[in-house]
mmCIF file of the N, C-alpha and C atoms, coordinates in Angstrom:
data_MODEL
# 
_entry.id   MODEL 
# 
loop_
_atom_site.group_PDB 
_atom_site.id 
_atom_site.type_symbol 
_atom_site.label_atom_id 
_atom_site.label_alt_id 
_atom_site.label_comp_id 
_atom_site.label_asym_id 
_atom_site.label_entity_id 
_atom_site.label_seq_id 
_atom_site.pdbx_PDB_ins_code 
_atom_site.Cartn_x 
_atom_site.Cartn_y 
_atom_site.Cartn_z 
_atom_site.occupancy 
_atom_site.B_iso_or_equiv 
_atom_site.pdbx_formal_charge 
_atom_site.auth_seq_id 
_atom_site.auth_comp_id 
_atom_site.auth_asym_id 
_atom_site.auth_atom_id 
_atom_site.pdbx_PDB_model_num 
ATOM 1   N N  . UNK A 1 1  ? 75.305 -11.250 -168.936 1.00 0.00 ? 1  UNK A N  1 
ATOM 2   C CA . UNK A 1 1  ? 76.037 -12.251 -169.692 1.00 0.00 ? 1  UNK A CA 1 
ATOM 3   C C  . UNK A 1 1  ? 77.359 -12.531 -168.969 1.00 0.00 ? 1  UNK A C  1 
ATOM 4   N N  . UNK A 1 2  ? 77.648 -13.923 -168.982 1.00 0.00 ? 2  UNK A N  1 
ATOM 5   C CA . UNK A 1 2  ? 79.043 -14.394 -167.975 1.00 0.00 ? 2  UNK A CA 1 
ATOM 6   C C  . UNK A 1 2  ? 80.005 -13.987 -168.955 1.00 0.00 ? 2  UNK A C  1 
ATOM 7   N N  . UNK A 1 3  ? 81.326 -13.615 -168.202 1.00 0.00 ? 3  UNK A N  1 
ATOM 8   C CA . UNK A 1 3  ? 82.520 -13.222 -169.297 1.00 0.00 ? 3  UNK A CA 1 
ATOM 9   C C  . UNK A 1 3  ? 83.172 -14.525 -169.425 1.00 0.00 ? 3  UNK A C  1 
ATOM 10  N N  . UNK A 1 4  ? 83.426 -14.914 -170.441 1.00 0.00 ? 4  UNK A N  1 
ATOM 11  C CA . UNK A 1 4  ? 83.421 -16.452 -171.354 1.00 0.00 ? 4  UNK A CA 1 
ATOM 12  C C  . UNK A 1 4  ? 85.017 -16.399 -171.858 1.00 0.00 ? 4  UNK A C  1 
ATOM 13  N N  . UNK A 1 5  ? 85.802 -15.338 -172.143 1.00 0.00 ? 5  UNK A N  1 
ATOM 14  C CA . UNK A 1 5  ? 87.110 -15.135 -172.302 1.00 0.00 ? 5  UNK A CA 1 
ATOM 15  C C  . UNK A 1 5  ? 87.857 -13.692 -171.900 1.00 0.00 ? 5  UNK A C  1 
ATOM 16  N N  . UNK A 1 6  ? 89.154 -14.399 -171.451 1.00 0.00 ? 6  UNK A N  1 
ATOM 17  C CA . UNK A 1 6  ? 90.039 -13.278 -171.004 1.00 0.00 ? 6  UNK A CA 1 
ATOM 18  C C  . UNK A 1 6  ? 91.497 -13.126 -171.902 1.00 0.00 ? 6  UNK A C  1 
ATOM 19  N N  . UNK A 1 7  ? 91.315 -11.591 -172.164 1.00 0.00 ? 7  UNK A N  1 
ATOM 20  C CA . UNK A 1 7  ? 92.348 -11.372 -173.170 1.00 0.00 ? 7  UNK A CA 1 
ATOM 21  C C  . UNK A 1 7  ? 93.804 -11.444 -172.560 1.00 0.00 ? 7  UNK A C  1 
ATOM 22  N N  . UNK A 1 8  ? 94.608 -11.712 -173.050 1.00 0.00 ? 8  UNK A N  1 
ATOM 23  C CA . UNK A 1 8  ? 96.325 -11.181 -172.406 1.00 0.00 ? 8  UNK A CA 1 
ATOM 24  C C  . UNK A 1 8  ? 96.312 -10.329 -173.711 1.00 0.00 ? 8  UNK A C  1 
ATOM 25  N N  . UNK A 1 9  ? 97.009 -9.287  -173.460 1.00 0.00 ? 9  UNK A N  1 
ATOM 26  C CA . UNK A 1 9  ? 97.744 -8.130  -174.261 1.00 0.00 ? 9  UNK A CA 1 
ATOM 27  C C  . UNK A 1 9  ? 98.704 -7.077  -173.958 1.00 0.00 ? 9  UNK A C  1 
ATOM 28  N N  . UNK A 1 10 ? 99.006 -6.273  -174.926 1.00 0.00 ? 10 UNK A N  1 
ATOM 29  C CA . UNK A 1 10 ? 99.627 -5.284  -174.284 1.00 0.00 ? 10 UNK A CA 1 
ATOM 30  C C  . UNK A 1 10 ? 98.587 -4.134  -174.365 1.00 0.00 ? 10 UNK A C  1 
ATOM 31  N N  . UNK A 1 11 ? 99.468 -2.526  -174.567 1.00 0.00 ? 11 UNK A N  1 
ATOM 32  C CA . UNK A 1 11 ? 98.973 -1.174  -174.651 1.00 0.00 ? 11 UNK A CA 1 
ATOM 33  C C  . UNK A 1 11 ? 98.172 -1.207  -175.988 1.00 0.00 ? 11 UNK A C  1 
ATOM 34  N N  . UNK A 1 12 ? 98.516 -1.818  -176.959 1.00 0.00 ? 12 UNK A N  1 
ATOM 35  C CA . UNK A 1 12 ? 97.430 -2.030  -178.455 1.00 0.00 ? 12 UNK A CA 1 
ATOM 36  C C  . UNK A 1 12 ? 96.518 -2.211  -178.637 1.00 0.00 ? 12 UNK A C  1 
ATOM 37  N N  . UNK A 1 13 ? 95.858 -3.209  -177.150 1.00 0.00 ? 13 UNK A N  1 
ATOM 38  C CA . UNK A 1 13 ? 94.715 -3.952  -177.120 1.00 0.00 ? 13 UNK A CA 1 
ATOM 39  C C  . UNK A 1 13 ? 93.745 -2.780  -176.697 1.00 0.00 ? 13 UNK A C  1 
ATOM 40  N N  . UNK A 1 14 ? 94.022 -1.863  -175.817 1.00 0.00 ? 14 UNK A N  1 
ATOM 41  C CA . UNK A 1 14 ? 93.334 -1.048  -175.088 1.00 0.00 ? 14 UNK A CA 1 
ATOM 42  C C  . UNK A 1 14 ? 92.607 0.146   -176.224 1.00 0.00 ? 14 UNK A C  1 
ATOM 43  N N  . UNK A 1 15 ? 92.458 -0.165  -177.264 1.00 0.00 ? 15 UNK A N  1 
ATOM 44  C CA . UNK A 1 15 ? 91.720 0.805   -178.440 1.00 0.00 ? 15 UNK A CA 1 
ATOM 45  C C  . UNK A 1 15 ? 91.215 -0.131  -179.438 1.00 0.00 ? 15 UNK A C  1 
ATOM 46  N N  . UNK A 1 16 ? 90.826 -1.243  -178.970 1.00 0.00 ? 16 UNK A N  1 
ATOM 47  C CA . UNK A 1 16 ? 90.153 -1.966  -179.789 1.00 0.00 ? 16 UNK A CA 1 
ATOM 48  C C  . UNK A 1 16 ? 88.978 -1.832  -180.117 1.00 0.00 ? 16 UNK A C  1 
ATOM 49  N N  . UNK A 1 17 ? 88.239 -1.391  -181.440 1.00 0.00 ? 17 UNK A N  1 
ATOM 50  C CA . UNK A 1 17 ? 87.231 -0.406  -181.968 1.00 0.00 ? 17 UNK A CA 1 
ATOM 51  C C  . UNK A 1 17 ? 86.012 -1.561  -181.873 1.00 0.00 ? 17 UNK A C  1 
ATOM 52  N N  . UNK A 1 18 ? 86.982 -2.910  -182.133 1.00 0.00 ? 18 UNK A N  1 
ATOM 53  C CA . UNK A 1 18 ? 85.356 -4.361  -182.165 1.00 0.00 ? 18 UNK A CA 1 
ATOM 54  C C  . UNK A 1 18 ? 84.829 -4.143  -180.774 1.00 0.00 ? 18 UNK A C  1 
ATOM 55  N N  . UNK A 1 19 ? 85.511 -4.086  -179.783 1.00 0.00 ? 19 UNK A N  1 
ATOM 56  C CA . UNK A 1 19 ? 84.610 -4.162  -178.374 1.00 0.00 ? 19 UNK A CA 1 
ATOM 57  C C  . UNK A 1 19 ? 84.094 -2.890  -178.146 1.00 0.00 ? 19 UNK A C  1 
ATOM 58  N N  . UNK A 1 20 ? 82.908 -3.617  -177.703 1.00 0.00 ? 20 UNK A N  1 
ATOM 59  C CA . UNK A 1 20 ? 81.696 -2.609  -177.478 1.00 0.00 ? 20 UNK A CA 1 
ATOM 60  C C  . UNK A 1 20 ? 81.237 -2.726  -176.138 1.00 0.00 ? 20 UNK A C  1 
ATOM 61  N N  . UNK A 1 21 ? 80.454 -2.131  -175.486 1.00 0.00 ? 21 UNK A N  1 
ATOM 62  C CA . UNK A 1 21 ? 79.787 -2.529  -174.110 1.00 0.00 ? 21 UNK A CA 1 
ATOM 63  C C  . UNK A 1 21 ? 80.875 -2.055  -173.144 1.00 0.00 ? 21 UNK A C  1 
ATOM 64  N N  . UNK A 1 22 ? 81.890 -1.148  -173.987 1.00 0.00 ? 22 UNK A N  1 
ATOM 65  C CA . UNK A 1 22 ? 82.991 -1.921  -172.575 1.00 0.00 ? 22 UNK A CA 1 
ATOM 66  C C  . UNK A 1 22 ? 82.830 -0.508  -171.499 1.00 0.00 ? 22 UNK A C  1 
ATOM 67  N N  . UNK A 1 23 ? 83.729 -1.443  -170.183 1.00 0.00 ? 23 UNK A N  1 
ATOM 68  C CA . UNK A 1 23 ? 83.100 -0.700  -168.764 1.00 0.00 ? 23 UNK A CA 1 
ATOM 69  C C  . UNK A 1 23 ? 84.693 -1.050  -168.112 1.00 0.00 ? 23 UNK A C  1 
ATOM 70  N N  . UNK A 1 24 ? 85.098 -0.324  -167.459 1.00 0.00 ? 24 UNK A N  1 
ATOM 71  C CA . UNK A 1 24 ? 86.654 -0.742  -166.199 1.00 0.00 ? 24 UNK A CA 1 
ATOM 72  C C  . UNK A 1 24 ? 85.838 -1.412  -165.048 1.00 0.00 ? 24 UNK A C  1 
ATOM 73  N N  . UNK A 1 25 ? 86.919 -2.449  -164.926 1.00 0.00 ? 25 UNK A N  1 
ATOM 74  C CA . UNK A 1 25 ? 86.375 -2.798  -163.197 1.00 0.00 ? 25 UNK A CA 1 
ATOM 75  C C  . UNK A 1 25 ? 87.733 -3.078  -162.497 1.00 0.00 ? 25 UNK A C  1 
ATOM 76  N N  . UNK A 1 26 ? 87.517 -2.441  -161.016 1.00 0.00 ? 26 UNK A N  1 
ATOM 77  C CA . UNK A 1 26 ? 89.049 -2.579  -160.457 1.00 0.00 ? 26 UNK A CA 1 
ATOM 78  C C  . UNK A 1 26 ? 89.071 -4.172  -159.693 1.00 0.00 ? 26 UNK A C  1 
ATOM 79  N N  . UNK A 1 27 ? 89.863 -4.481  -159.435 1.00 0.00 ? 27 UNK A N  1 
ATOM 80  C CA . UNK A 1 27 ? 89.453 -6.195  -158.959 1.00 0.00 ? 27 UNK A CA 1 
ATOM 81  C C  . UNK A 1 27 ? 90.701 -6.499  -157.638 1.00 0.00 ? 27 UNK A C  1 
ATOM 82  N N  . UNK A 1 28 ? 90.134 -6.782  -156.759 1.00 0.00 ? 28 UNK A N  1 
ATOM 83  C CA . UNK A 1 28 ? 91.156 -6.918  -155.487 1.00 0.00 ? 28 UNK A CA 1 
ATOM 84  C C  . UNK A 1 28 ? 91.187 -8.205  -155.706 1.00 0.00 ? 28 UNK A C  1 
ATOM 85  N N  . UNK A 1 29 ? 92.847 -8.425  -155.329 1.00 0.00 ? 29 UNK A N  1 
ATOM 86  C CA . UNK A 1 29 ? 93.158 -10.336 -155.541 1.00 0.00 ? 29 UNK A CA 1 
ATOM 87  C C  . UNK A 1 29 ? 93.672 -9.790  -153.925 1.00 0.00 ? 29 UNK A C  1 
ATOM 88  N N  . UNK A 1 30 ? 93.961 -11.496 -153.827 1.00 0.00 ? 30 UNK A N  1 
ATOM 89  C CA . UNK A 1 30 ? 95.235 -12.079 -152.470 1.00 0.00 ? 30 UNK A CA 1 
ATOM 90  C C  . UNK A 1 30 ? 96.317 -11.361 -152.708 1.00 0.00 ? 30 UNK A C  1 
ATOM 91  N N  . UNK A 1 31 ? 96.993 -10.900 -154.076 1.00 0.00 ? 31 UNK A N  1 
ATOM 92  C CA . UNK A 1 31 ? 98.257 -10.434 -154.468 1.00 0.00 ? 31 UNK A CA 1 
ATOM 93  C C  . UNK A 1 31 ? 98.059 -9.131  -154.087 1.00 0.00 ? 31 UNK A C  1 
ATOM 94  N N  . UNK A 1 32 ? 96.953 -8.259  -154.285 1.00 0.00 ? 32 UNK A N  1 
ATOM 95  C CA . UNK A 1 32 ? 97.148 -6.940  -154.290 1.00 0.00 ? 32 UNK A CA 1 
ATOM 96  C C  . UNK A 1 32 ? 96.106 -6.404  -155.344 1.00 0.00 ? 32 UNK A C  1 
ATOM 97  N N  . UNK A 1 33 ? 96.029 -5.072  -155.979 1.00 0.00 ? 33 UNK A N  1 
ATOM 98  C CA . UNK A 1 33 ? 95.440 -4.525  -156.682 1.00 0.00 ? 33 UNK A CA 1 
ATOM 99  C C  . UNK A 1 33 ? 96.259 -4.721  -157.789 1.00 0.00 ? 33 UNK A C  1 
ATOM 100 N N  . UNK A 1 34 ? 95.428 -4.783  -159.079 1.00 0.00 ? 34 UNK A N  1 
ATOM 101 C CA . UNK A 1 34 ? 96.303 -4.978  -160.495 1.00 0.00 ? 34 UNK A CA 1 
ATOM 102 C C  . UNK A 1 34 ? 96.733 -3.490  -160.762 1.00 0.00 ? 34 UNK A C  1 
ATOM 103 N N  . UNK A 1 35 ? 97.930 -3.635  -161.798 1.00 0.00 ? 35 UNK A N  1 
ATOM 104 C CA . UNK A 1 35 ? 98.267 -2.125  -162.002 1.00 0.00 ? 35 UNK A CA 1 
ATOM 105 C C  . UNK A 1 35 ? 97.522 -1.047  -162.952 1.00 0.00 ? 35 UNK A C  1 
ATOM 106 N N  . UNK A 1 36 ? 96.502 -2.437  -163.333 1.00 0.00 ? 36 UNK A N  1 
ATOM 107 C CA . UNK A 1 36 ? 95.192 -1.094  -164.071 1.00 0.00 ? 36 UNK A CA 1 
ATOM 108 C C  . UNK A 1 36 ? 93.673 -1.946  -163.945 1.00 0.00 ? 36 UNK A C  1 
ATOM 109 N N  . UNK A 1 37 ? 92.876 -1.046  -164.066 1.00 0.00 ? 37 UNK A N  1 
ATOM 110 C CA . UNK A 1 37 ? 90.909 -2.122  -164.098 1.00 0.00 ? 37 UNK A CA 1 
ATOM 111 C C  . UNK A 1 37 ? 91.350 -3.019  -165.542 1.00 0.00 ? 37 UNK A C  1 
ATOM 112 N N  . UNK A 1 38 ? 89.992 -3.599  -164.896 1.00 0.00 ? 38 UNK A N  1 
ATOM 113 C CA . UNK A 1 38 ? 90.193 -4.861  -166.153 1.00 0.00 ? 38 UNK A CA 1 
ATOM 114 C C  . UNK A 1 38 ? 88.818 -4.037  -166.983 1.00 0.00 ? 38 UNK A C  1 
ATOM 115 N N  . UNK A 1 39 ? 89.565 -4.479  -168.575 1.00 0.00 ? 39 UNK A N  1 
ATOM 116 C CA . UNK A 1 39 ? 88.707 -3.692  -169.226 1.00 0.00 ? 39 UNK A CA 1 
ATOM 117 C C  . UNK A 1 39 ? 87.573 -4.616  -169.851 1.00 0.00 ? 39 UNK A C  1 
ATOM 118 N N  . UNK A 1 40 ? 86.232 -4.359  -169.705 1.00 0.00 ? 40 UNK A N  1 
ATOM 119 C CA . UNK A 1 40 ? 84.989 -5.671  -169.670 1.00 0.00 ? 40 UNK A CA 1 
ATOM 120 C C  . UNK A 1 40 ? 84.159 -5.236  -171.388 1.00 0.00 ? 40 UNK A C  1 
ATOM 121 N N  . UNK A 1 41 ? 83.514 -6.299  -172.084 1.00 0.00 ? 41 UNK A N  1 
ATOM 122 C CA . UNK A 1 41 ? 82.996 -5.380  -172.907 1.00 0.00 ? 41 UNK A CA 1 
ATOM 123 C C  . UNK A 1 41 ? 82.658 -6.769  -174.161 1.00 0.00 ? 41 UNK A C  1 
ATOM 124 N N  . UNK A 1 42 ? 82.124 -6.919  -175.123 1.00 0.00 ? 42 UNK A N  1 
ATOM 125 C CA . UNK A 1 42 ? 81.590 -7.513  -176.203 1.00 0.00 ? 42 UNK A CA 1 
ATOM 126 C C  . UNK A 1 42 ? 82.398 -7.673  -177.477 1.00 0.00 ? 42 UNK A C  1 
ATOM 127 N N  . UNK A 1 43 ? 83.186 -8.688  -176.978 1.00 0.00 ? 43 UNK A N  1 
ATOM 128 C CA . UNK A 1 43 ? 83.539 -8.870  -178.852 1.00 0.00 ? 43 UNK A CA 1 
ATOM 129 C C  . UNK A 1 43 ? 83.299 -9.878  -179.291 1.00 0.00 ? 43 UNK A C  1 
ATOM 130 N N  . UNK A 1 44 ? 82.651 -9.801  -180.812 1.00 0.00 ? 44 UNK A N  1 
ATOM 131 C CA . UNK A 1 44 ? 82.123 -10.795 -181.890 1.00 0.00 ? 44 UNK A CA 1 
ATOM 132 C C  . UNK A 1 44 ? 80.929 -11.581 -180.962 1.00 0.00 ? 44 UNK A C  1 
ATOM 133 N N  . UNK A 1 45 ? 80.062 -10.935 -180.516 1.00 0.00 ? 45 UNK A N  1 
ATOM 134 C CA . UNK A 1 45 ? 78.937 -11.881 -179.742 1.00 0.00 ? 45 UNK A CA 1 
ATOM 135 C C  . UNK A 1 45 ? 79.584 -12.434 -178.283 1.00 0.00 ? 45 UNK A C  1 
ATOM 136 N N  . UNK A 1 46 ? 80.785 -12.131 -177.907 1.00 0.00 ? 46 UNK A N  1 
ATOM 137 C CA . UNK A 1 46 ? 80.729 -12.805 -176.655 1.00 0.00 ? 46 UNK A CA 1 
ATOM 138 C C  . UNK A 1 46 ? 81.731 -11.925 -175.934 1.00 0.00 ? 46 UNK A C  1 
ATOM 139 N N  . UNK A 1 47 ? 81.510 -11.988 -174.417 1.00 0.00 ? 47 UNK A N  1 
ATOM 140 C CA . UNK A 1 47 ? 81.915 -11.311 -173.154 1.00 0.00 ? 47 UNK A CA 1 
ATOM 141 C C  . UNK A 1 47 ? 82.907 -11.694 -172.803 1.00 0.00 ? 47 UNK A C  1 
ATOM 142 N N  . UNK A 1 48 ? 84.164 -10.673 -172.952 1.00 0.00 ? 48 UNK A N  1 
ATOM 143 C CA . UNK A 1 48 ? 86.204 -10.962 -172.515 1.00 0.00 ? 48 UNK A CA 1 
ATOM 144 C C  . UNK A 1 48 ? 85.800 -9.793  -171.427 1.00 0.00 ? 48 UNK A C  1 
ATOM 145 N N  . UNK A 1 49 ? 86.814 -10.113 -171.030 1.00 0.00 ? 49 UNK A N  1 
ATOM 146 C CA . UNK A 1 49 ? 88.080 -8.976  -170.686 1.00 0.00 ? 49 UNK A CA 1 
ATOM 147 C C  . UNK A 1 49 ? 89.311 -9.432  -170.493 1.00 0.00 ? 49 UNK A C  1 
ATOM 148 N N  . UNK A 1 50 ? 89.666 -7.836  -170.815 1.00 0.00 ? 50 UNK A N  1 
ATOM 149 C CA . UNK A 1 50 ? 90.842 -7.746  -170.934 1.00 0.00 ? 50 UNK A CA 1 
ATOM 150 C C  . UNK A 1 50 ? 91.814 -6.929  -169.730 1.00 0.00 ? 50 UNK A C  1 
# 
């Protein structure tokens, strides 16, 4: 399933009990490495990360 939305948040977001499925992925940009994986996973029927 394509990821269809991306969350902005802070440290709150990262214990969110609705997402399910979820998995880290580390992601190399042009800028550099982010300062944490992006966190991938199922909420309400459809595929974010955050």
């Amino acid at each position: 399933m394509t990821i269809s939305i991306g969350i902005i948040g802070g440290s709150g977001l990262y214990d969110m009990s609705e997402l399910t499925e979820r998995e880290e992925r580390r992601v190399d940009t042009p800028f550099g490495e982010p300062s944490a994986p992006y966190v991938i996973g199922t909420l309400r029927g459809r595929r974010v990360a955050f």
